[in-house]
SESEFI-569889 format. One record per residue: y, z, x of N, C-alpha, C, O in turn; chain; residue number from 1. Coordinates in steps of 0.001 Angstrom, whole numbers, plus 500000, padded with zeros to 6 digits. Layout:
<recs>
Y,Z,X,Y,Z,X,Y,Z,X,Y,Z,X,A,NUM
...
</recs>
This chain:
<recs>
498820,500000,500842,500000,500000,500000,501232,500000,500879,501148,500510,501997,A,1
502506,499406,500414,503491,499588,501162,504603,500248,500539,505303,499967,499566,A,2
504575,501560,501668,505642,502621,501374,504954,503129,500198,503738,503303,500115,A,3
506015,503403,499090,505827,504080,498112,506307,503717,497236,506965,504492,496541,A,4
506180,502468,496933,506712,501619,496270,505919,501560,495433,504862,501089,495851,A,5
505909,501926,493993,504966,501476,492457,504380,500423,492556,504828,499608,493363,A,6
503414,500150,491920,502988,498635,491506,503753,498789,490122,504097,499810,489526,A,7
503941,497141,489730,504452,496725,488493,503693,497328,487429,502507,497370,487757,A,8
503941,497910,486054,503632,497672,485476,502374,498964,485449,501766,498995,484379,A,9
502086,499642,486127,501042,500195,485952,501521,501975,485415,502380,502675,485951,A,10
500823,502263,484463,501000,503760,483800,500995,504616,484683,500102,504663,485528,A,11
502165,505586,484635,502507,506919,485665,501221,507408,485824,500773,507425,486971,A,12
500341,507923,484654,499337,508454,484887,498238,508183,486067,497803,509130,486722,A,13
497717,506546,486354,497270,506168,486881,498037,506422,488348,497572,507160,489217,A,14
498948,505885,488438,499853,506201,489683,499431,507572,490739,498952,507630,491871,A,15
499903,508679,489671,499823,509622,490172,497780,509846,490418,497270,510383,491400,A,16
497257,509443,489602,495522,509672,489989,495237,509225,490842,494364,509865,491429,A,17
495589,508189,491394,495114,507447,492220,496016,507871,493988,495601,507851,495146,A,18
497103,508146,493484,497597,508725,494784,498831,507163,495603,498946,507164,496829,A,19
499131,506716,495274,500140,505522,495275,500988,505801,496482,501935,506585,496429,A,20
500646,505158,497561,502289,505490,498278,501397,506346,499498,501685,506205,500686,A,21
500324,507215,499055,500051,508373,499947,499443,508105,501577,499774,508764,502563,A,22
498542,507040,501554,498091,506530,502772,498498,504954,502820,498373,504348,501756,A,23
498910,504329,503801,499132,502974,503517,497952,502003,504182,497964,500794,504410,A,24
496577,503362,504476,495401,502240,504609,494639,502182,503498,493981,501164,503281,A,25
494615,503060,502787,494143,503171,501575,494407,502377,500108,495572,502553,499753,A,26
493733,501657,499284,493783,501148,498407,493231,501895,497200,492161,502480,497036,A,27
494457,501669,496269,493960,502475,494705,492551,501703,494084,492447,500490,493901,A,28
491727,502515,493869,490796,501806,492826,491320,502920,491710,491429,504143,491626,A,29
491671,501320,490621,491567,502164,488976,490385,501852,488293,489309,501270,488430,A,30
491134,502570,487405,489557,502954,485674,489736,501695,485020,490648,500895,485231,A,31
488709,501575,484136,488805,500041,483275,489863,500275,481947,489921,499459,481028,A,32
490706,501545,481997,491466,501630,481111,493012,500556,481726,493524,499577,481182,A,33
493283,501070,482678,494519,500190,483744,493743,498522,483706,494523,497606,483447,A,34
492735,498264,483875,492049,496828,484196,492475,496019,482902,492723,494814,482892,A,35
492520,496855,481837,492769,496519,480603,493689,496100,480415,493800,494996,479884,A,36
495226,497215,480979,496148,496942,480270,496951,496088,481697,498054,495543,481677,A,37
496324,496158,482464,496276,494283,483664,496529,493077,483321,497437,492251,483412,A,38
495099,493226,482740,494834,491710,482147,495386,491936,480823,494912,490876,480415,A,39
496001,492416,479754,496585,492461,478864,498303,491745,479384,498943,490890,478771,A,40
498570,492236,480291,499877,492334,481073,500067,490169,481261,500919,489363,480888,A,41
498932,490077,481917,498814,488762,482842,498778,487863,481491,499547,486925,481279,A,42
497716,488324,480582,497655,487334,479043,498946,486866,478506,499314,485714,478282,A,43
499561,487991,478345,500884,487970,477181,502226,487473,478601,503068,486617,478330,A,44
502211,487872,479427,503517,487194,480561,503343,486417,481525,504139,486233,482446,A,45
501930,485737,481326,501416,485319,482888,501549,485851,484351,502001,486967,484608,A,46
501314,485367,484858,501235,485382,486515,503000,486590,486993,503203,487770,487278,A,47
503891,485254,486805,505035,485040,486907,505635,486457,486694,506040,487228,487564,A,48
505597,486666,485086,506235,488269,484727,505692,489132,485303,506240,489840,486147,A,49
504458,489225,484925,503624,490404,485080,503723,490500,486628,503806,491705,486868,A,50
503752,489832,487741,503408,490177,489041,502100,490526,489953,501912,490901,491111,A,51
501317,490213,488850,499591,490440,488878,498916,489039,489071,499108,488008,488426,A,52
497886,489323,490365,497194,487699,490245,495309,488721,490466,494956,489471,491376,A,53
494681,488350,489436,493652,489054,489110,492431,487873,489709,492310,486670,489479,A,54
491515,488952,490682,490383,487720,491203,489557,488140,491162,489554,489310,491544,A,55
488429,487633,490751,486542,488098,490522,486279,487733,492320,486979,486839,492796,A,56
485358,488391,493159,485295,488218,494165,483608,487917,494038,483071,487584,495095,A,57
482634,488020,492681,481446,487340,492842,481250,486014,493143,482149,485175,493192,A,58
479887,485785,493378,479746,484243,493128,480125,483929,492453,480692,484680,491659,A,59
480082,482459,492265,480275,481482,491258,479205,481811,489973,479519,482062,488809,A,60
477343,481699,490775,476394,481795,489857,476624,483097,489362,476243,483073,488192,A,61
477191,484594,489738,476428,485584,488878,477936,485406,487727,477670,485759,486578,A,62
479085,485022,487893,480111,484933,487092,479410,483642,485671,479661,483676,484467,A,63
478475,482593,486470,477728,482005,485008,477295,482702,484361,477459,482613,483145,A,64
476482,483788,484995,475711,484801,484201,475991,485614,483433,475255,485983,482518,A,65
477410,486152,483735,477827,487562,482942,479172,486287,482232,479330,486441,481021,A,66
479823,485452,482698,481101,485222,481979,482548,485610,482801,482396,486431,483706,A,67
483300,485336,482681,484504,486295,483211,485645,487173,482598,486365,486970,481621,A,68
485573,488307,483565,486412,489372,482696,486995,488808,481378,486571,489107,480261,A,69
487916,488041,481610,488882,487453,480712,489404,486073,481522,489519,486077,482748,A,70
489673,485021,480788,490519,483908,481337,491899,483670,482483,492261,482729,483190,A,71
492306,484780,482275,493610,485333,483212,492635,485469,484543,493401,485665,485487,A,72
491483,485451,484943,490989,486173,485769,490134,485129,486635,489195,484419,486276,A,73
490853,485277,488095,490575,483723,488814,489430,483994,489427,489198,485203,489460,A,74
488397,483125,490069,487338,483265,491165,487607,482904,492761,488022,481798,493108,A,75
487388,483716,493457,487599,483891,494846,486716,484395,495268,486847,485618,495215,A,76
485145,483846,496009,484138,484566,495637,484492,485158,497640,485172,484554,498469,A,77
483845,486276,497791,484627,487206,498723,484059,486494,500420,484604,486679,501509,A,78
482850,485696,500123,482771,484340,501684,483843,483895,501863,484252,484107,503005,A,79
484630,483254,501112,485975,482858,501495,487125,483605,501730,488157,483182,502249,A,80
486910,484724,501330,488098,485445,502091,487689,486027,503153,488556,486013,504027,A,81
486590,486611,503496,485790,486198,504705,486658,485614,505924,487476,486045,506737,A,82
486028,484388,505603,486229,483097,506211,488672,482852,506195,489340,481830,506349,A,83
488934,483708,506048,490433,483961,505676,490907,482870,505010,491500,482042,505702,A,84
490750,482571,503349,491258,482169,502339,492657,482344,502346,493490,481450,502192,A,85
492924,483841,502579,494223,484155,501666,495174,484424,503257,495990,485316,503486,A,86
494652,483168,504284,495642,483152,505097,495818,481707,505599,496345,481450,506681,A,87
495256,480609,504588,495325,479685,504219,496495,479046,504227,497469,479771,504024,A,88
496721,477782,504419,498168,477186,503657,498216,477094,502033,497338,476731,501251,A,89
499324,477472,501835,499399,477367,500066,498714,476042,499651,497722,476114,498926,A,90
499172,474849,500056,498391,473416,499067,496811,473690,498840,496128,473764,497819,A,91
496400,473856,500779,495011,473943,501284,494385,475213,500356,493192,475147,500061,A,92
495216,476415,499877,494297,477010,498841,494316,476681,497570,493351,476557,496816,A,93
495678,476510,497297,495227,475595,495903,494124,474486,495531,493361,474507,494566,A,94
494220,473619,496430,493483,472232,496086,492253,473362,496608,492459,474181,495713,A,95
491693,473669,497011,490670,474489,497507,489690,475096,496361,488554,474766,496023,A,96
490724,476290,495812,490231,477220,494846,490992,477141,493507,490853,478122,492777,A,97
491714,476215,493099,492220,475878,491810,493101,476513,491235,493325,476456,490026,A,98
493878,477398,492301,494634,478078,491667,495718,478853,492292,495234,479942,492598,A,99
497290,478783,492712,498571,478968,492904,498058,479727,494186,497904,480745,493512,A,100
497662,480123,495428,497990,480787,496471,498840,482481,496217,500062,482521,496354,A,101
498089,483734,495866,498971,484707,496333,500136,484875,496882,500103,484622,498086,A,102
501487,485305,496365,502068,485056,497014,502671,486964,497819,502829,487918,497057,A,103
502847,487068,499032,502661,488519,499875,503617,489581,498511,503349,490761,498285,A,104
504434,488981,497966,505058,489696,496846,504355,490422,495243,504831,491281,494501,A,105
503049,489631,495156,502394,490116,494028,501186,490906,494379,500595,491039,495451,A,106
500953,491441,493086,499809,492536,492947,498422,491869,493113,498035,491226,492137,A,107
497745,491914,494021,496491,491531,494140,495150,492434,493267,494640,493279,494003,A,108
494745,492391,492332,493898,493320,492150,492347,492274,491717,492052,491276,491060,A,109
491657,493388,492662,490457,492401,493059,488997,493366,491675,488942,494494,491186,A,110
487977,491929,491550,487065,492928,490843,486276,492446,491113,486526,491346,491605,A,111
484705,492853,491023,483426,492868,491678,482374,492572,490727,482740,492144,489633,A,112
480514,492792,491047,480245,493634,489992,480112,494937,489964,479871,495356,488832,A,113
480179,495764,490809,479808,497414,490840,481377,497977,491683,481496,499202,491650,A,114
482443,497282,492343,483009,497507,492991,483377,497633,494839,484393,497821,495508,A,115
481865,497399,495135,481909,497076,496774,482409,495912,497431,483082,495848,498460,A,116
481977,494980,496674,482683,493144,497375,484532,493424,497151,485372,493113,497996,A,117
484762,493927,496113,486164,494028,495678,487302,495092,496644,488497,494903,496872,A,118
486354,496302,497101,486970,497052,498221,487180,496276,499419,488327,496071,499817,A,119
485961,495735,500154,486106,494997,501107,487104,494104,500776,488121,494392,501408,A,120
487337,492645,499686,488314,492001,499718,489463,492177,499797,490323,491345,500087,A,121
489657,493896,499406,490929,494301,499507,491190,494783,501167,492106,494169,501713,A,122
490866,495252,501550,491299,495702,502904,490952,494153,503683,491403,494200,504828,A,123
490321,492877,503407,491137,491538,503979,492222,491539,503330,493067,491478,504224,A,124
492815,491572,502251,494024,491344,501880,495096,491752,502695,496094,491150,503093,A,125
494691,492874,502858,495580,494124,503588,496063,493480,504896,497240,493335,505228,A,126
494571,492983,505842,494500,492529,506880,495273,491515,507008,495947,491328,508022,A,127
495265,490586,505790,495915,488999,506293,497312,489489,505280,497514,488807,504275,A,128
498191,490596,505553,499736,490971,504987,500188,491361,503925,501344,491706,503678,A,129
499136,491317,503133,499567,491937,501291,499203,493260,501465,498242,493844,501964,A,130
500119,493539,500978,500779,495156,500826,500030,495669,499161,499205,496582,499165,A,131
500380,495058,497983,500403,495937,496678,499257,495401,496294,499348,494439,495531,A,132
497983,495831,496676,496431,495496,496238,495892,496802,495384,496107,497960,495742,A,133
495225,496468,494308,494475,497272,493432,493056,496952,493853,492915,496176,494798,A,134
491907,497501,493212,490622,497348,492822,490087,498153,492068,489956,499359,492272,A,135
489652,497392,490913,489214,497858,489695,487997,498436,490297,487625,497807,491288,A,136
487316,499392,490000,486131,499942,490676,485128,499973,489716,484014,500212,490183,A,137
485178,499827,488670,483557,499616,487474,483354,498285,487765,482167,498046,487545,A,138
484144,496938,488296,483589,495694,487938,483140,495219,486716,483487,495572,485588,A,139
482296,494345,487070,481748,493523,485535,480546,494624,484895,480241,494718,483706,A,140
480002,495367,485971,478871,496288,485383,479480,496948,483996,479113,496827,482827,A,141
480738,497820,484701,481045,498576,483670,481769,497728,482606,481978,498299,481536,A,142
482118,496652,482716,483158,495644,481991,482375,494964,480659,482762,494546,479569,A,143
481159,495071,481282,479998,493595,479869,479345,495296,479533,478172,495070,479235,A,144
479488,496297,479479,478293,497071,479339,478604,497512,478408,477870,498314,477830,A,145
</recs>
């Protein structure tokens, strides 16, 4: 996290649970109550307002399997960030992965299925300069269940 600076949009409550601001190696994982009102956020204002760019970090195949969170909710399966995706040139990730390049100013919040691929993607995030990263920590387990 950088400084102590809020994320957009997210309920005091959560803020303060999670500890915001307190370590800047540390990344918040929230509850699927915040995941909710995320992707609620991203639905109704897009990308743009909201300040949220929401990414499934499974495969491709297990996202056939279960579906995805919600439509707001892009695939970045976590080999490619790996392989440093999100230090990419903007076109080269777009035409790539289908979808606008992160930009170091928005909320990255990553999701999994159990929450481990989604921690790791976050501390690459961290690594390749984004500061305001979430991770939902139930994933799709707790999400389809």
């Amino acid at each position: 996290m950088g400084g102590s600076r809020p994320i957009r949009h997210l309920p005091t409550r959560y803020m303060n649970s999670f500890g915001f601001g307190d370590d800047a190696s540390s990344v918040p994982r929230i509850p699927r109550e915040a995941m909710e009102e995320i992707i609620e956020d991203v639905a109704n204002g897009g990308r743009e307002d909201s300040g949220y760019v929401i990414m499934d970090v499974r495969g491709h195949d297990e996202i056939a399997q279960t579906g995805k969170l919600d439509d707001v909710v892009h695939t970045l399966p976590l080999p490619y960030i790996v392989e440093g995706a999100l230090s990419m040139d903007d076109d080269d990730f777009e035409e790539q992965f289908g979808f606008v390049k992160p930009s170091l100013d928005e909320t990255l919040v990553f999701t999994c299925k159990a929450g481990i691929r989604s921690a790791s993607a976050a501390k690459l995030a961290q690594m390749a300069g984004y500061t305001d990263i979430l991770d939902y920590a139930g994933g799709s387990n707790e999400w389809f269940s």
